[in-house]
MARMITOR-768018 format. One line per field, with one value per residue (C-alpha): residue number from 1; x, y, z. Coordinates in nm, 4 decimals, m for minus. Each point is the difference from the previous one (the first is absolute). Example, Ala and Ser with C-alpha at 12.3 -4.5 7.8 and 13.67 -1.06 7.14 Angstrom:
! MARMITOR-768018
nr: (1	2)
c1: (1.2300	0.1370)
c2: (m0.4500	0.3440)
c3: (0.7800	m0.0660)
//
This chain:
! MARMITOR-768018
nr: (1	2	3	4	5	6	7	8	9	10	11	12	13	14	15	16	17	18	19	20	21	22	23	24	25	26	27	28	29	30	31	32	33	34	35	36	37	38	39	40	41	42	43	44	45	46	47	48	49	50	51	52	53	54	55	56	57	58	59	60	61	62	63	64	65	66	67	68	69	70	71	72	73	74	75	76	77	78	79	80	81	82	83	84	85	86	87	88	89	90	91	92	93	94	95	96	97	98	99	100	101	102	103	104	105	106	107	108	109	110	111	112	113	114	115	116	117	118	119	120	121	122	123	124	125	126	127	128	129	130	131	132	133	134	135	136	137	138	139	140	141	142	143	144	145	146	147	148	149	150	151	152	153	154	155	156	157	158	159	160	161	162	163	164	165	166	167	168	169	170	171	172	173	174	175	176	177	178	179	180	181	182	183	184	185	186	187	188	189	190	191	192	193	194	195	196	197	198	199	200	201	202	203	204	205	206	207	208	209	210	211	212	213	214	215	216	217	218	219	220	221	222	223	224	225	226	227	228	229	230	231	232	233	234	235	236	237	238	239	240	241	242	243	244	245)
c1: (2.3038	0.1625	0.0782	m0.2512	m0.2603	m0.2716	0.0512	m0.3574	0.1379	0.1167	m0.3132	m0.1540	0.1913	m0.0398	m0.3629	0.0109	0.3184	m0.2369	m0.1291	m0.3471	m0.0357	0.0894	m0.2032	m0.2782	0.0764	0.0132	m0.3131	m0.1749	0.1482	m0.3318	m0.1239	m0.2871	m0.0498	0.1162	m0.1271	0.3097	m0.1309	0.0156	0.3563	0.0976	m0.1266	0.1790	0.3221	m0.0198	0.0056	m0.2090	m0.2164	0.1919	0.3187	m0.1373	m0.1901	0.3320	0.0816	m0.2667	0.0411	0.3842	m0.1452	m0.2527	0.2005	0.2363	m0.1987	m0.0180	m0.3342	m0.3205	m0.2782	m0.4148	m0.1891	m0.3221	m0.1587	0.2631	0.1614	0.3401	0.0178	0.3754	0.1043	0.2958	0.0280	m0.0291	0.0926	0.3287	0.0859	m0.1008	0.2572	0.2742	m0.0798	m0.0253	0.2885	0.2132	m0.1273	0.1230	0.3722	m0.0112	m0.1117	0.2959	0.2307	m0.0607	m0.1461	m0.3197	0.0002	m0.1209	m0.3902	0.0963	m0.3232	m0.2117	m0.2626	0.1920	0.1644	m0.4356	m0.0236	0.2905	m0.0950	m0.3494	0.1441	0.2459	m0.2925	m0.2442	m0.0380	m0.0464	0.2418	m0.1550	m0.3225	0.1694	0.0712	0.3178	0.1718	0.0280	m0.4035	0.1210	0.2662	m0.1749	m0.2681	0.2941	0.1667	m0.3248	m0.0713	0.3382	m0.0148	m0.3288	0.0997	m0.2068	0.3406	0.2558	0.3423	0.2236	0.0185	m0.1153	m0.3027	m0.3371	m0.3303	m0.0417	m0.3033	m0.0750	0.0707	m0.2915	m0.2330	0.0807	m0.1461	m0.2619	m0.1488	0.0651	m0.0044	m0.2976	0.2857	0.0782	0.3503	0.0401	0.3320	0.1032	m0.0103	0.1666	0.3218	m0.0478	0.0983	m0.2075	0.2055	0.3241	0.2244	0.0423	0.2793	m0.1110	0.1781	m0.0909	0.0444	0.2770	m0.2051	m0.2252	m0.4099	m0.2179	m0.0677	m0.1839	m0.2987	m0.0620	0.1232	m0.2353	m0.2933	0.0937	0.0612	m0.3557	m0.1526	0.1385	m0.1252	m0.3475	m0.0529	0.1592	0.2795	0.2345	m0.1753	0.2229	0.2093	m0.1014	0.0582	0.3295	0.0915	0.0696	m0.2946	m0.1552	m0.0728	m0.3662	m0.1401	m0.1700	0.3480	0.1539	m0.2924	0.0261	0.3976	0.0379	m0.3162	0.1090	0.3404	0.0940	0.1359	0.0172	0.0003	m0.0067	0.2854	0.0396	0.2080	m0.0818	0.0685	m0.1182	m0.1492	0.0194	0.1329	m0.2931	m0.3193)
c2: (m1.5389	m0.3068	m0.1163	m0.2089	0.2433	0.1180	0.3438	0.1793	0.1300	m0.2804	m0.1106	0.2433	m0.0066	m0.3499	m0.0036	0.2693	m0.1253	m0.2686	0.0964	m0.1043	0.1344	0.3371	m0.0456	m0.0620	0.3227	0.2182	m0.0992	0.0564	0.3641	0.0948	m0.0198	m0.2993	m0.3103	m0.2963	m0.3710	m0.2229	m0.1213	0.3562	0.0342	m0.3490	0.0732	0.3286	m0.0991	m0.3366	m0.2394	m0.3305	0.0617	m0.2126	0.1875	0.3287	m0.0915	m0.1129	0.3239	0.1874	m0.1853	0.1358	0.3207	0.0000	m0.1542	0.2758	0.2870	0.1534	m0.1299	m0.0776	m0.2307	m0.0287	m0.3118	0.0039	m0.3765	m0.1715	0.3321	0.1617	0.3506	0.1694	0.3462	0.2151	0.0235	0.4059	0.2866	m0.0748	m0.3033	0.1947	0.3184	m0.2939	m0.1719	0.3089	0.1281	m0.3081	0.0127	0.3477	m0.0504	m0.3670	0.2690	0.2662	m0.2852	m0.1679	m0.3215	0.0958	m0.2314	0.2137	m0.1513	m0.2705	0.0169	0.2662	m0.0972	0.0086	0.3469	0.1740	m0.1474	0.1851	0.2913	m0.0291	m0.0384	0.2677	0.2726	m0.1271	m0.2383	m0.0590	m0.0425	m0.1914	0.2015	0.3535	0.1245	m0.0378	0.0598	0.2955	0.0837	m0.0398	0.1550	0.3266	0.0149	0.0583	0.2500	0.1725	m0.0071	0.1599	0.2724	0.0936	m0.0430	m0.2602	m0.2208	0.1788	m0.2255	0.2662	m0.1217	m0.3370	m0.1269	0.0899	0.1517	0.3607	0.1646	0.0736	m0.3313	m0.1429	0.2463	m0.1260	m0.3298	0.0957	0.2412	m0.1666	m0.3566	m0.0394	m0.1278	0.1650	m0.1614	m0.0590	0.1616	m0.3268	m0.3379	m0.2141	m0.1752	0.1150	0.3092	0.2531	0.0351	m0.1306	m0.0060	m0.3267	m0.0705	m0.0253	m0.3089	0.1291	0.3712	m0.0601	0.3231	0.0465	m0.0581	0.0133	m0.2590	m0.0547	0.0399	0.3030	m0.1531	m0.3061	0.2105	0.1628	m0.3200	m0.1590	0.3281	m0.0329	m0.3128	0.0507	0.2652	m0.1102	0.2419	m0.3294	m0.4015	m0.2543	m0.1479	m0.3999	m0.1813	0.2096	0.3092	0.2179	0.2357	0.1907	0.4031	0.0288	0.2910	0.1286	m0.0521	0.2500	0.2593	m0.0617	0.0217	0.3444	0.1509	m0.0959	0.0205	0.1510	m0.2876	m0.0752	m0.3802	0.1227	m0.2544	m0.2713	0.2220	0.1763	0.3202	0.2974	0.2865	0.1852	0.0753	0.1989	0.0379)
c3: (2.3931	m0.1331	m0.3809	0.0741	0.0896	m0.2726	m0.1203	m0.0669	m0.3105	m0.1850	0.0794	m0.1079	m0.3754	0.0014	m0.0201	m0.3110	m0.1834	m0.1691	m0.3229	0.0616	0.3385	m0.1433	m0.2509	0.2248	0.2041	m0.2874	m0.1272	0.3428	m0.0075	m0.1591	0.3595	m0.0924	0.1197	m0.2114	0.0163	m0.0259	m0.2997	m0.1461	0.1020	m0.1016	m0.3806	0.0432	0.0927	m0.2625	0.2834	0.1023	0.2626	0.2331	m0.0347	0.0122	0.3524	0.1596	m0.1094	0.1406	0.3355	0.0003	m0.0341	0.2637	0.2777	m0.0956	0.0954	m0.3880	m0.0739	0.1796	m0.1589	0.0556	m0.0530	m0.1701	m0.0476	m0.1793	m0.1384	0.1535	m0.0671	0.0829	m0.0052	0.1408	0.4162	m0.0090	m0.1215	0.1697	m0.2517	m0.2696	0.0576	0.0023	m0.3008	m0.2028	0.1457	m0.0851	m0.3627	m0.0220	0.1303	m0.2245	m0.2994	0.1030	m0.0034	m0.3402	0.0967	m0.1815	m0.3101	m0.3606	m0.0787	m0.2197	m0.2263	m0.1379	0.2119	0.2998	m0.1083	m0.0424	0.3552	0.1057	m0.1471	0.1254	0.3987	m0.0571	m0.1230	0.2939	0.2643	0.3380	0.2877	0.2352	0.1084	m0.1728	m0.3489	m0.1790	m0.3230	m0.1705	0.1010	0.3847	m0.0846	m0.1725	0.2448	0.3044	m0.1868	m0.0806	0.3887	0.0701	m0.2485	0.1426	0.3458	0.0933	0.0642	0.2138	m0.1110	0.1199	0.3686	m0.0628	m0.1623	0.1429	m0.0999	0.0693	0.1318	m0.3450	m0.0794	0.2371	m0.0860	m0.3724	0.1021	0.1821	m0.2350	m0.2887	0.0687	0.2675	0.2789	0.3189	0.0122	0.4065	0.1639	0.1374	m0.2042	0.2537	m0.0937	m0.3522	m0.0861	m0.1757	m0.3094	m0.0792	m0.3296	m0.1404	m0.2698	m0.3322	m0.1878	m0.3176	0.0231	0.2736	0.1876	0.2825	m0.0275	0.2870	0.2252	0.3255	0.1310	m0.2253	m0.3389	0.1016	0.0185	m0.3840	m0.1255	0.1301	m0.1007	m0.3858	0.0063	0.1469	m0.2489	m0.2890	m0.0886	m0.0190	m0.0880	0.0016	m0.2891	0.0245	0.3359	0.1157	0.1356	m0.3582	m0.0044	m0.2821	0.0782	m0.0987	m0.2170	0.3348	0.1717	m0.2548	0.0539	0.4142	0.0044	m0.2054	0.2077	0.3039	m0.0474	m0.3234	m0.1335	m0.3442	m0.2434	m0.3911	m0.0806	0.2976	0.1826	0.3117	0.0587	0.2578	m0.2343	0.2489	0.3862	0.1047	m0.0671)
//
């Protein structure tokens, strides 16, 4: 390797240390698909600047885009892309660079992302948060040697979610913890928390909060979460009632 020679990592930061790329990838942590016209009004951009953009991030590997008629629809590369951005928002949040919300509207949507949300295709915030401690207690989530489900744990899901979770899930692993950025803790992710988080939103225990990824537990959520796993909502925070049961 010469001085000359590109690094993969500098590459790599490069294409996230603009403020409107990021912006773009944080927005597309809520595991949709975005036109670039969606993204460009999100990020406060013209549509021209927020395509060159787009086009950085796409040759870059981070995001992947679908064409329908004149429409181009972008969204994260994988599951893969999705671990790293969260991950770097986490150590930027540990380190202070996280800026205070500098209007009360700003500070509700904080709030509102740091009580629910999604993670990519998994839940996060203090309800992801809950939910894998509620797991543990119960022994659904072994964390002591690592972080899988237990037999318990896939019995869980099959009896009371209607999915026979398969052994194998390829190059994705079953469950895995993924840093919270809020709660600076573990939730679960993986193939398992993506099946929770489609199932809370299939039934409605969770809707979404406008076009992000803040959700809203539902009135059925509460009644599903402290049936199924004794966990309680009287005052907007979590909390396991219960280990057994």
């Amino acid at each position: 390797m010469t001085a000359t020679t590109p690094i993969p990592l500098a590459t790599l930061a490069g294409l996230l240390a603009d403020a409107t790329r990021a912006r773009f990838c944080l927005a597309l942590l809520d595991g949709r698909a975005w036109s670039a016209g969606e993204l460009a009004r999100h990020a406060g951009v013209a549509a021209s600047t927020a395509s060159e953009h787009l086009s950085h991030l796409v040759r870059g590997g981070l995001l992947v885009e679908e064409r329908q008629g004149r429409h181009r629809y972008l969204r994260l590369a994988g599951p893969q892309v999705a671990q790293l951005i969260e991950d770097m928002t986490a150590h930027a949040e540990r380190a202070g660079a996280a800026a205070r919300p500098p209007t009360l509207r700003a500070a509700s949507a904080a709030a509102a992302m740091a009580a629910a949300r999604t993670c990519y295709d998994h839940l996060a915030g203090r309800l992801g948060v809950a939910i894998t401690d509620a797991f543990t207690a119960r022994g659904l989530l072994r964390q002591d040697a690592g972080f899988a489900l237990s037999d318990d744990g896939l019995a869980w899901f099959a009896a009371e979610l209607g999915v026979a979770l398969p052994a194998s899930t390829g190059r994705r692993p079953l469950a895995r913890p993924c840093l919270d950025w809020t709660e600076r803790r573990h939730h679960l992710a993986g193939a398992a928390g993506a099946v929770l988080c489609a199932t809370a939103l299939q039934r409605r225990w969770v809707s979404r909060i406008g076009s992000g990824r803040a959700l809203r537990l539902t009135g059925a959520g509460r009644q599903a979460l402290s049936a199924l796993l004794g966990l309680d909502d009287p005052t907007g925070d979590l909390s396991a009632s219960a280990a057994g049961g």
